[in-house]
C-alpha positions in Angstrom: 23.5 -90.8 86.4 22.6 -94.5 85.6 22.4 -95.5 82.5 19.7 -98.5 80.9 21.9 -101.4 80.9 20.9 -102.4 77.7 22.8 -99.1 76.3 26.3 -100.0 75.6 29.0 -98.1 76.9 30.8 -95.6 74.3 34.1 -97.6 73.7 37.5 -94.8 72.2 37.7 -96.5 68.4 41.6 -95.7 69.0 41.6 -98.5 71.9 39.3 -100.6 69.9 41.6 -100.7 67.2 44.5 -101.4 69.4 42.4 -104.5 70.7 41.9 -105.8 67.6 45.1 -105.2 66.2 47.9 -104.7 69.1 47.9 -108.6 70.1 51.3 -109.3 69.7 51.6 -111.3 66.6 48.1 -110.3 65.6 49.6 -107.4 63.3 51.8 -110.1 61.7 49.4 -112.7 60.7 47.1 -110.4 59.2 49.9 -109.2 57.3 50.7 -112.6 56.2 47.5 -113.6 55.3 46.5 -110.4 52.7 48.1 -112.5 49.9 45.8 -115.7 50.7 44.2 -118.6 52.8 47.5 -120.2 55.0 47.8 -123.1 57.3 48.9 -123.5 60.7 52.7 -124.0 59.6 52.7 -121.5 57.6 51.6 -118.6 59.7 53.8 -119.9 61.9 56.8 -119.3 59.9 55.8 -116.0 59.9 56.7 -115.3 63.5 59.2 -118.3 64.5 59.9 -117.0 68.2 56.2 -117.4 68.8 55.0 -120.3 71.1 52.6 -122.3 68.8 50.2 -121.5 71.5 50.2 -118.5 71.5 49.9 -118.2 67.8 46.5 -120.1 68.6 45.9 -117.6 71.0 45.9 -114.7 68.6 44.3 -116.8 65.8 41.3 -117.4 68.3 41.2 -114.1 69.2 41.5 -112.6 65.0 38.6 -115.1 64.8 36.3 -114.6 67.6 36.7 -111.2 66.2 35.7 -111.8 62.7 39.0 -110.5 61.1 39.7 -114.1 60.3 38.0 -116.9 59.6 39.3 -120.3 59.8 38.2 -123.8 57.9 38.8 -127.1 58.8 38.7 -130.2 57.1 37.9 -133.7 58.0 40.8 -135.5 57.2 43.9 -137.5 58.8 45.6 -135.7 60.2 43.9 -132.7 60.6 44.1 -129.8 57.9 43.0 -126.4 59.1 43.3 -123.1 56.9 43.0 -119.7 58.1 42.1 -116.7 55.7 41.1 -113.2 56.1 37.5 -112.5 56.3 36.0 -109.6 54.5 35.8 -107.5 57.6 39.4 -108.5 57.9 40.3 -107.1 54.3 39.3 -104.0 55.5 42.3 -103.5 57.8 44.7 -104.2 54.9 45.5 -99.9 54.2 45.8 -99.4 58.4 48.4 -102.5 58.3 50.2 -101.6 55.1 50.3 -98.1 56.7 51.9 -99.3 60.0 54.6 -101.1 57.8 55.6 -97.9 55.8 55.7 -96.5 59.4 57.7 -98.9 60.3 60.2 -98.9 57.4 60.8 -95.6 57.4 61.6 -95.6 61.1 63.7 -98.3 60.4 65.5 -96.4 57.7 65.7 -93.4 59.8 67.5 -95.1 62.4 69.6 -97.2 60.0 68.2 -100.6 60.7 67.8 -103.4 58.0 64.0 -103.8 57.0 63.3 -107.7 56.6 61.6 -108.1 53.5 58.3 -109.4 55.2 57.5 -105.3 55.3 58.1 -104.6 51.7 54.9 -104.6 49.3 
């Protein structure tokens, strides 16, 4: 059966979420951005073996999505902030969720949990 193509397709919400939220470092910069706007350097410091591009990647990406929004400001040199949007604040429990998962995996299996996961 064909369907109109101006009907969208059903899409499963457990692979949307995965999109939005299984980039690599995606998980991580949200995380780092609940307690407030960042910059550049400072998300980056969040996840130091990331390439700087492809923390842009997944920045363009949160953003094209609307999780994040991000400011920039015409100066020299070039200031750019990132912050969660309010559609973005609404992933904040599944996140904090996935890091209690992942502590008490952690714990489970007797590995160290960096303090980045504790609340």
């Amino acid at each position: 059966m064909q369907q109109d193509q101006t009907t969208a397709e059903a899409e499963c919400p457990v692979r949307t979420t995965v999109r939005l939220l299984g980039g690599k470092y995606k998980s991580v910069i949200m995380w780092g951005l609940m307690d407030g706007t960042k910059r550049f350097s400072e998300i980056q410091s969040l996840v130091p073996e990331a390439t700087s591009k492809m923390i842009t990647k997944q920045l363009r990406e949160l953003e094209a999505d609307g999780l994040i929004s991000r400011k920039v400001y015409p100066v020299v040199p070039p200031k750019t902030e990132y912050s969660l949007t309010e559609f973005g604040r609404t992933a904040i429990p599944l996140i904090k969720h996935m890091s209690e998962w992942g502590i008490s995996f952690l714990e489970k299996e007797g590995l160290p949990v960096a303090d980045c996961a504790r609340l």
